[in-house]
C-alpha positions in Angstrom: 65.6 31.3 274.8 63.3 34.1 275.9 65.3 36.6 274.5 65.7 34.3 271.3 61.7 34.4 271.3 61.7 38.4 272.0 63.6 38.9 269.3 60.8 37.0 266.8 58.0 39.4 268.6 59.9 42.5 267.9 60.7 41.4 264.3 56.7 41.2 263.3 56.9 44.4 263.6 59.0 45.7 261.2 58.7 45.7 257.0 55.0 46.8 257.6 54.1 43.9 259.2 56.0 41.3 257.0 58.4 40.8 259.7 55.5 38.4 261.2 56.6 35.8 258.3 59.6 35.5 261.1 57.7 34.4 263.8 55.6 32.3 261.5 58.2 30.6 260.3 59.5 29.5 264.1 55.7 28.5 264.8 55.6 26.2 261.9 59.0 24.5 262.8 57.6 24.0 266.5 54.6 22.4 265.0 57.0 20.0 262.6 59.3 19.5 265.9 56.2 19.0 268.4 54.3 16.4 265.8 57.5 14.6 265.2 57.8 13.9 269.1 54.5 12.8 269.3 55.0 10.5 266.6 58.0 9.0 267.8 57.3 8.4 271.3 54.1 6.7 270.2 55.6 4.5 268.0 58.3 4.0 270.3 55.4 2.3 272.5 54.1 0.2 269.4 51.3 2.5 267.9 52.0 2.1 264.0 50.9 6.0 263.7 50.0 6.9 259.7 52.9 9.0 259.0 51.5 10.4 255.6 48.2 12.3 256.7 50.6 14.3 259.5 53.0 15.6 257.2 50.5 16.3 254.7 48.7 18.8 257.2 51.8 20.1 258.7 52.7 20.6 255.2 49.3 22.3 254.3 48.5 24.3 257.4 49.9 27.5 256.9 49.0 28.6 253.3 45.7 27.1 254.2 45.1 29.4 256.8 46.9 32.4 255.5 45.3 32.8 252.4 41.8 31.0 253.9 41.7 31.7 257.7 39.4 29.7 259.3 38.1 27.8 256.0 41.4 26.7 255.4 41.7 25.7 258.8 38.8 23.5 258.9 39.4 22.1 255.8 43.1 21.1 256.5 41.6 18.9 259.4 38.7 17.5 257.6 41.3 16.6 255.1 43.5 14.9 257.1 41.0 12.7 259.0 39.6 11.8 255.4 43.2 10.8 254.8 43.6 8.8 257.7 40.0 6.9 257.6 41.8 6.2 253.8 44.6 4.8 255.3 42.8 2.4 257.9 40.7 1.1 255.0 43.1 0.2 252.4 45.8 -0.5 254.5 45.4 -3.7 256.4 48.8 -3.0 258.5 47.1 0.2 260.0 44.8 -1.1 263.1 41.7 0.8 264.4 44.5 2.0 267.6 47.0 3.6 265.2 44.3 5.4 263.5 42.7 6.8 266.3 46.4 7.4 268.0 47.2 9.5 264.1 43.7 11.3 264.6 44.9 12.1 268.6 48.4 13.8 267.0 46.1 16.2 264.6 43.9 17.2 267.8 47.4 17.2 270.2 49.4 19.2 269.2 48.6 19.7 266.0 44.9 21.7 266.2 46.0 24.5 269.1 49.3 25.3 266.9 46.8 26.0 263.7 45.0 28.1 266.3 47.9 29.9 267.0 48.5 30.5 263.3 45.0 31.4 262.5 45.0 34.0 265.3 47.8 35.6 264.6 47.1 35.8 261.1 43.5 37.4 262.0 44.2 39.5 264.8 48.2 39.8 265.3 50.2 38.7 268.1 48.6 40.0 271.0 46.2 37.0 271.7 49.3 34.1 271.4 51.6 36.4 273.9 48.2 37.0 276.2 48.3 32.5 276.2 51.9 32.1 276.2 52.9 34.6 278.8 50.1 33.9 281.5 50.3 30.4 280.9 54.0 30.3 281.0 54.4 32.5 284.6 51.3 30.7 286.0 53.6 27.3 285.5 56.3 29.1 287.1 55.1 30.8 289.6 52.8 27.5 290.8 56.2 25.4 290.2 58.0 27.6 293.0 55.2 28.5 295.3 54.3 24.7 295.6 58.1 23.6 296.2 58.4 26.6 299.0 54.7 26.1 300.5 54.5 22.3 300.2 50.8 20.8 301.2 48.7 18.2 300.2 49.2 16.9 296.6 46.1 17.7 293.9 46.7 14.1 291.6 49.6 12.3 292.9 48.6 9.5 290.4 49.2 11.6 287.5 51.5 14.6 288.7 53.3 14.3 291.7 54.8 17.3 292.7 51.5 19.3 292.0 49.9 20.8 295.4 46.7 22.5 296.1 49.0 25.4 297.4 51.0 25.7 293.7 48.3 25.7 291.8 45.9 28.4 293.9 49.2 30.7 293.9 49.7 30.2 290.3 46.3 31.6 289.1 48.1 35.1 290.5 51.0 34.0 288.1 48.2 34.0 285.4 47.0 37.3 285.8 50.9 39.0 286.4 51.5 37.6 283.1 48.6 39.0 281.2 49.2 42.3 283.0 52.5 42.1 282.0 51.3 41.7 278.3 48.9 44.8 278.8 51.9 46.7 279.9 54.2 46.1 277.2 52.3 46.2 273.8 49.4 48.2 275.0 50.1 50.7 277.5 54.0 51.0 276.7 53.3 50.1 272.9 56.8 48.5 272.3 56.5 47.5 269.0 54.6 44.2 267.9 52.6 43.0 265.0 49.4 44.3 267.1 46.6 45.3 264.0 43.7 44.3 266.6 44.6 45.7 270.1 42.3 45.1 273.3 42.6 48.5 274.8 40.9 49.8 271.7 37.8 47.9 271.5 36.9 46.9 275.0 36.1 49.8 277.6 38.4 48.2 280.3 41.3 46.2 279.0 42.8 46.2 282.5 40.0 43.8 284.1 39.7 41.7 280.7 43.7 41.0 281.1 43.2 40.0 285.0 39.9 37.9 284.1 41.7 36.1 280.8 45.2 35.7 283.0 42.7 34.2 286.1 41.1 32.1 283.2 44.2 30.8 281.3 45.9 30.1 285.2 43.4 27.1 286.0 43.2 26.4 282.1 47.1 25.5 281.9 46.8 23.5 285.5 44.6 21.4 283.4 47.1 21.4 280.2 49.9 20.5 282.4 47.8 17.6 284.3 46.5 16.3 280.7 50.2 16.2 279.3 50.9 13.9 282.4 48.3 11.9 281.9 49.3 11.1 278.6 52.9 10.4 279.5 51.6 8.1 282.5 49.5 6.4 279.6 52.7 6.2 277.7 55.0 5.1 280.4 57.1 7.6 279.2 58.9 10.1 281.6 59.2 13.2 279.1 57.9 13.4 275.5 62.1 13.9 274.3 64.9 14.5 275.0 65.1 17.6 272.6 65.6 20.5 275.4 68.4 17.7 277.5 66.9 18.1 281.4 63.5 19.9 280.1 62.7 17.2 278.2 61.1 17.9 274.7 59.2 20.9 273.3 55.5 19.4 274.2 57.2 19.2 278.0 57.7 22.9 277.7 54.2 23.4 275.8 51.7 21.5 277.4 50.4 24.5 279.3 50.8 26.6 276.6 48.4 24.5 274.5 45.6 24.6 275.9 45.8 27.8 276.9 45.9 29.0 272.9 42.9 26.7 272.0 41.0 28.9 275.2 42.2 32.4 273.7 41.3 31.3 269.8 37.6 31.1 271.5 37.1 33.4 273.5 38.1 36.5 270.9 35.6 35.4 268.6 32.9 36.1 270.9 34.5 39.6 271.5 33.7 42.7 269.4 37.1 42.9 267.8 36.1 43.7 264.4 
């Protein structure tokens, strides 16, 4: 799979940057995949989730936000909530849980995969591989470190595997990863859709990969604990059974999430343009 995804980064390079429409493709059918689990393991636990509004916005997301950026964003989202008050009022079968449960689905996970659109589509693919890869090796690393080091647990009610020890060792995972990032598409340049690229406008990119990777480590602990917290809620054990033993893709994203939502908001305060 991660040589699967390597080969969608190197593609949005190529064509003069049309080989993005690639990796924008894959993004979009993780979103459909990801809002399909949610919808089905919430109606699986009797939430009669408005099926309409969410396809409409999956539907409506991307040439929203390529041809609008953030306008388009916005108004994709305003557009579905509309849609789903619409629903609640004129359809007596909706109750006020399944509307809130359909408005929950547009925030998780729809909202941080329009991010992940909108940011590539403003600034290339460096701040979604800055998320995914620190996020992704902070999981990993805080996933081996706290099954080696053992210790006391941080919410055994919500996650309980996750230890104090993990989760300090992981932040380090965070920063490798950005570093890693750096490495590769700035300092080796390996070729990436990249139009906006850190080195360039910040004096040193080195320390704002090791503060963002420190950032998006404890940021992803929280993703990960949030996504349990919703499966406890549930009383479900993994979102799917899409990936077999892995569970489903929102298993394998819930760090990830969050951690795009931080990046999307952080780079607009930055002098990028």
């Amino acid at each position: 799979m991660l040589a699967l995804l390597m080969g969608f980064i190197f593609l949005t390079s190529l064509w003069d940057g049309k080989g993005q429409y690639f990796f924008d493709a894959l993004v979009i059918i993780v979103l459909a995949l990801s809002t399909f689990e949610m919808v089905k393991c919430t109606r699986s636990k009797g939430y009669n989730v408005e099926i309409i509004p969410l396809i409409l916005v999956v539907l409506a997301v991307y040439p929203s936000i390529k041809f609008l950026g953030y306008f388009g964003f916005f108004m994709v989202l305003a557009g579905g909530m509309i849609l789903s008050f619409c629903f609640f009022v004129f359809d007596q079968k909706v109750k006020l849980k399944d509307m809130l449960m359909t408005l929950f689905i547009m925030l998780y996970p729809i909202t941080p995969i329009m991010c992940v659109l909108q940011t590539m589509n403003a600034y290339g693919m460096l701040p979604f591989l800055l998320a995914a890869a620190a996020a992704m090796l902070a999981d990993t690393i805080a996933y081996y470190a706290g099954s080696a080091i053992k210790g006391p647990k941080i919410f055994p009610k919500i996650s309980p595997n996750k230890t104090y020890s993990g989760s300090i060792i992981g932040l380090l995972g965070g920063v490798a990863g950005a570093l890693i990032v750096y490495a590769m598409f700035e300092y080796a340049a390996l070729p990436v859709n990249a139009p906006v690229l850190f080195s360039e406008k910040l004096s040193n990119p080195i320390l704002f990969y090791s503060l963002m990777g420190l950032a998006i480590g404890v940021v992803a602990e929280v993703g990960d604990l949030f996504a349990s917290r919703v499966k406890r809620e549930l009383e479900i054990k993994d979102f799917s059974n899409l990936l077999g033993s892995h569970g489903g893709l929102m298993d394998r994203l819930d760090s990830i999430i969050f951690a795009v939502l931080f990046v999307a908001v952080v780079i607009e305060f930055l002098p990028l343009a």
